[in-house]
C-alpha positions in Angstrom: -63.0 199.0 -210.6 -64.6 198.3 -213.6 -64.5 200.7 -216.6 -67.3 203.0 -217.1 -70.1 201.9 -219.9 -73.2 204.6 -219.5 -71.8 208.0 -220.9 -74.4 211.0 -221.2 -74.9 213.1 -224.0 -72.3 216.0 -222.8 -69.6 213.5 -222.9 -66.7 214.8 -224.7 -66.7 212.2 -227.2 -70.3 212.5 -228.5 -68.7 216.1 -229.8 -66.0 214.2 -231.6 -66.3 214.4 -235.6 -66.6 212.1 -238.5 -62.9 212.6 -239.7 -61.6 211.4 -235.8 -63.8 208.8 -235.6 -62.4 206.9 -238.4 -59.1 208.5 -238.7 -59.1 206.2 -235.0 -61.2 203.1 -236.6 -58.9 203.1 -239.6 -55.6 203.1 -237.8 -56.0 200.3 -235.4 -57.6 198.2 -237.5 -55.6 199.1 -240.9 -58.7 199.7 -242.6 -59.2 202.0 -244.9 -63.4 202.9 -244.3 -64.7 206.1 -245.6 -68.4 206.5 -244.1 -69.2 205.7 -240.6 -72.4 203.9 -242.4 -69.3 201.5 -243.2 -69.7 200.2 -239.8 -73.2 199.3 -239.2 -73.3 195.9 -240.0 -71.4 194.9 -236.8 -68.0 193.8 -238.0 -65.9 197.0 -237.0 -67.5 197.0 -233.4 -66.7 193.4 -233.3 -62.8 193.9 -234.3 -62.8 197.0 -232.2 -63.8 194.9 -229.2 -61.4 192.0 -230.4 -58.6 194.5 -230.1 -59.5 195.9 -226.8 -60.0 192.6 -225.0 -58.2 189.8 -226.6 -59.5 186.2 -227.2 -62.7 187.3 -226.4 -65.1 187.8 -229.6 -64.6 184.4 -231.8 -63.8 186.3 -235.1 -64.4 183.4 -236.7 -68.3 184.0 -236.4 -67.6 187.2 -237.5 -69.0 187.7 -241.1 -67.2 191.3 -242.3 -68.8 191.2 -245.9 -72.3 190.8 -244.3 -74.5 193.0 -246.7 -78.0 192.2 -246.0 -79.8 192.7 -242.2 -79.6 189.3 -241.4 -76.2 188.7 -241.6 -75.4 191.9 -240.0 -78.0 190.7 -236.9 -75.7 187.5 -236.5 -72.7 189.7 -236.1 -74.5 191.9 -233.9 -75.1 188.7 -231.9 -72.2 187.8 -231.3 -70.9 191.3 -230.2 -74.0 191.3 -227.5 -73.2 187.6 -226.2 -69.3 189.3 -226.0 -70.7 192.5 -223.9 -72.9 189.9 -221.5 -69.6 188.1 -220.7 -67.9 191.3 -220.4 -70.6 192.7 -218.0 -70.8 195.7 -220.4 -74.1 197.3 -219.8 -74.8 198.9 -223.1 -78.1 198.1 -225.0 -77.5 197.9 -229.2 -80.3 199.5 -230.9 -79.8 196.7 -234.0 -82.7 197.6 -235.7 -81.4 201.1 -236.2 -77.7 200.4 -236.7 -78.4 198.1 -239.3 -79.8 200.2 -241.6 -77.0 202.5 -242.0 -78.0 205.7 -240.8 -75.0 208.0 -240.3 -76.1 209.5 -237.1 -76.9 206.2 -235.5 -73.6 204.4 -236.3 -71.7 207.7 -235.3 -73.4 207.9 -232.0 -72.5 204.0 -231.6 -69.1 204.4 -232.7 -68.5 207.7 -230.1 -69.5 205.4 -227.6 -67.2 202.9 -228.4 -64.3 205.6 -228.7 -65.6 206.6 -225.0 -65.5 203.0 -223.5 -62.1 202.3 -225.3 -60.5 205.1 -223.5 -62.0 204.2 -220.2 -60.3 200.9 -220.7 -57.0 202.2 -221.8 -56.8 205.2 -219.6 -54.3 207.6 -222.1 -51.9 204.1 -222.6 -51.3 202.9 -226.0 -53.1 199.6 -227.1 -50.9 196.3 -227.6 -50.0 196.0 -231.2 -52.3 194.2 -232.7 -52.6 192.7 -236.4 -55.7 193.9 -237.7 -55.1 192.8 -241.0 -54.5 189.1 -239.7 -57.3 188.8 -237.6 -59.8 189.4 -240.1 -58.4 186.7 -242.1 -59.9 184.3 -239.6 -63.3 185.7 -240.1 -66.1 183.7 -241.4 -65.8 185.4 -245.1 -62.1 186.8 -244.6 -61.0 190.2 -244.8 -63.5 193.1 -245.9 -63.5 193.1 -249.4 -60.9 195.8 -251.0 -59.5 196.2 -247.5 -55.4 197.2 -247.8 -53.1 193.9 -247.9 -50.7 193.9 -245.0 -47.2 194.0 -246.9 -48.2 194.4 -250.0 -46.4 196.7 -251.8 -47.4 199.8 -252.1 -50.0 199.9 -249.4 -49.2 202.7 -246.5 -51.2 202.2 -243.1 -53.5 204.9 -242.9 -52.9 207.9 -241.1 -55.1 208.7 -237.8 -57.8 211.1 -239.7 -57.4 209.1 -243.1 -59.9 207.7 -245.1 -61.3 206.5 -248.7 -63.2 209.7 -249.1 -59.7 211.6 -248.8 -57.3 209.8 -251.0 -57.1 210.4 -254.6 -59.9 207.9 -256.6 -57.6 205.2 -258.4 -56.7 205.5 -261.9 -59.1 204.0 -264.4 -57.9 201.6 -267.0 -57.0 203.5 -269.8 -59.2 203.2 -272.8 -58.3 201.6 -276.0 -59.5 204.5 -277.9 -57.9 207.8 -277.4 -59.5 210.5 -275.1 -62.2 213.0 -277.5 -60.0 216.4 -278.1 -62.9 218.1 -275.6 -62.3 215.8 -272.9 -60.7 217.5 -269.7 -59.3 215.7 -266.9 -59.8 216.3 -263.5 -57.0 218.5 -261.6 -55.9 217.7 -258.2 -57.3 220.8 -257.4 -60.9 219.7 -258.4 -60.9 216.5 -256.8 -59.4 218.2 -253.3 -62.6 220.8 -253.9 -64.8 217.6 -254.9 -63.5 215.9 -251.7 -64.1 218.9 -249.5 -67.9 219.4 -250.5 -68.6 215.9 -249.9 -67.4 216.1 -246.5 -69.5 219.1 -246.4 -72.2 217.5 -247.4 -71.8 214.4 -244.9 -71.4 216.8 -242.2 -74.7 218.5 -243.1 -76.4 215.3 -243.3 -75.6 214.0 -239.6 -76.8 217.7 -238.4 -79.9 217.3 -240.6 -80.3 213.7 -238.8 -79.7 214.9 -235.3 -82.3 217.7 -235.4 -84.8 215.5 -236.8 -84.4 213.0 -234.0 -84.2 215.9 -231.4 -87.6 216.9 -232.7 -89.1 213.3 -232.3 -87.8 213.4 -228.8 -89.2 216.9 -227.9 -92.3 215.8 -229.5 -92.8 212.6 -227.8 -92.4 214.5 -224.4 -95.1 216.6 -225.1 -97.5 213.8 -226.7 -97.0 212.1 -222.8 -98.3 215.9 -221.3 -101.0 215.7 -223.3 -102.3 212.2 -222.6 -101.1 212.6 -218.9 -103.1 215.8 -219.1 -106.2 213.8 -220.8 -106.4 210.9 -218.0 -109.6 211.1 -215.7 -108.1 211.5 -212.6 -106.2 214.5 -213.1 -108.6 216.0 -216.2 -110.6 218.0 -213.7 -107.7 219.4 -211.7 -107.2 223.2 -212.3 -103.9 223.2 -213.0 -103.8 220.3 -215.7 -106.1 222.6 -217.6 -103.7 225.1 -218.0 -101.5 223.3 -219.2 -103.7 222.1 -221.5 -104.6 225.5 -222.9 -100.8 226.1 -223.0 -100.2 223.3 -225.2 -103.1 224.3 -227.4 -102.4 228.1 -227.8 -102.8 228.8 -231.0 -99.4 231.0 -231.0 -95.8 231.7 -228.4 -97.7 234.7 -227.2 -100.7 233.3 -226.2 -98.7 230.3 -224.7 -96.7 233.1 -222.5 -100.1 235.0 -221.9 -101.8 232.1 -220.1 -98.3 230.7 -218.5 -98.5 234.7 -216.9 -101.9 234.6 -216.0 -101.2 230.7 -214.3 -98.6 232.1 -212.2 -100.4 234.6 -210.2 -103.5 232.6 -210.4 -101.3 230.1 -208.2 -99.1 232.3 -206.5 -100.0 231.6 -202.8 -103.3 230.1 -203.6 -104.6 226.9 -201.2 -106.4 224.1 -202.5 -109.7 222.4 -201.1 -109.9 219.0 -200.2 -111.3 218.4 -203.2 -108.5 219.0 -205.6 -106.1 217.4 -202.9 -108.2 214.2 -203.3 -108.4 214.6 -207.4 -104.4 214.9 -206.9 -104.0 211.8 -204.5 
């Protein structure tokens, strides 16, 4: 049976947060990615899918640097052409992905995380060489991605990322530091780190009611015209809904949603109206 690919809304893993999300991306890839707007030009999904099914996405077409939309379209490309031969039934809103909006690419990334599961069913993946398989890509390895044996460079830990670890030293300056000048204390930059998160966090919820409005919206836009076309505009019940959706306040709205009710409560309709409905 093949693995599940449509997964609605109250799926457990559209619940999931930033910090799993890439604490997962980041430690089977060996990445070290700190936004999920990291992943919207393609690459990651690309790799992700690499790793899942093996010798399927040519990495070498595969362009992890891509910074402008069109490069991120070709890698998009080739991670449609690998779902057709998959027969993964999942449409890619591109156009939205690519320009790095943190709810999209989260949304895109928890349903990744929900297909890889189905695959796996709770068994750990193959090893796999992240770090190598990049290196066959069309510009190489994400720039300032970790080096695999270098020395000094840890693999990431599951909920690990850029935003978490300690900004590198900067070179030190030739002159010496003003007798004012106060460095940062662990303390401040774990505080620092913690209010960006913060802030993130706030942004994707910001994001996600915003689009839940433009659905809502959009619903009752298709009421109204539905409510507007000829044949039905005459019909006694599409005009109050009509004066629903134009009451000037709640209460009003409830008032004539009341008054509806028992106006229809066990009423019959004449020939007429059941013509104007057919």
């Amino acid at each position: 049976m093949p693995p599940q690919t449509s997964f609605g809304l109250q799926d457990p893993h559209y619940f999931l947060g930033r910090g799993e999300i890439l604490g997962w991306i980041n430690e089977t890839l060996g990445l070290r990615i700190a936004k999920v707007e990291d992943t919207s030009n393609g690459a990651v999904a690309c790799q992700l899918l690499d790793a899942l099914h093996p010798g399927t996405v040519p990495m070498s077409k595969v362009d992890y640097n891509a910074n402008n939309e069109y490069q991120m379209i070709t890698n998009y490309k080739v991670l449609q052409d690998c779902f057709n031969k998959l027969k993964i039934d999942k449409y890619v809103e591109v156009a939205r992905l690519v320009k790095g909006r943190p709810l999209d690419n989260m949304e895109f990334m928890q349903w990744f995380k929900a297909y890889w599961d189905q695959c796996c069913m709770g068994q750990p993946l193959a090893q796999y060489d992240g770090h190598a398989r990049r290196q066959g890509c069309k510009t190489g390895d994400l720039k300032g991605a970790p080096k695999a044996g270098a020395v000094g460079v840890k693999a990431p830990p599951p909920a690990a990322s850029r935003a978490a670890a300690p900004p590198a030293a900067a070179p030190r300056a030739a002159a010496a530091p003003s007798a004012g000048a106060k460095l940062a204390s662990p303390g401040d930059r774990d505080q620092m780190d913690k209010l960006n998160h913060q802030l993130e966090d706030l942004r994707l919820k910001a994001d996600g009611y915003e689009k839940e409005k433009d659905f809502y919206y959009s619903k009752l836009r298709d009421v109204e015209l539905l409510c507007q076309t000829p044949v039905v505009v005459d019909i006694t019940v599409m005009k109050r809904v009509q004066d629903i959706l134009y009451a000037a306040t709640a209460e009003d709205g409830n008032r004539i949603m009341r008054e509806a009710q028992v106006e229809f409560a066990g009423r019959e309709y004449t020939e007429e109206e059941l013509s104007a409905q057919e």
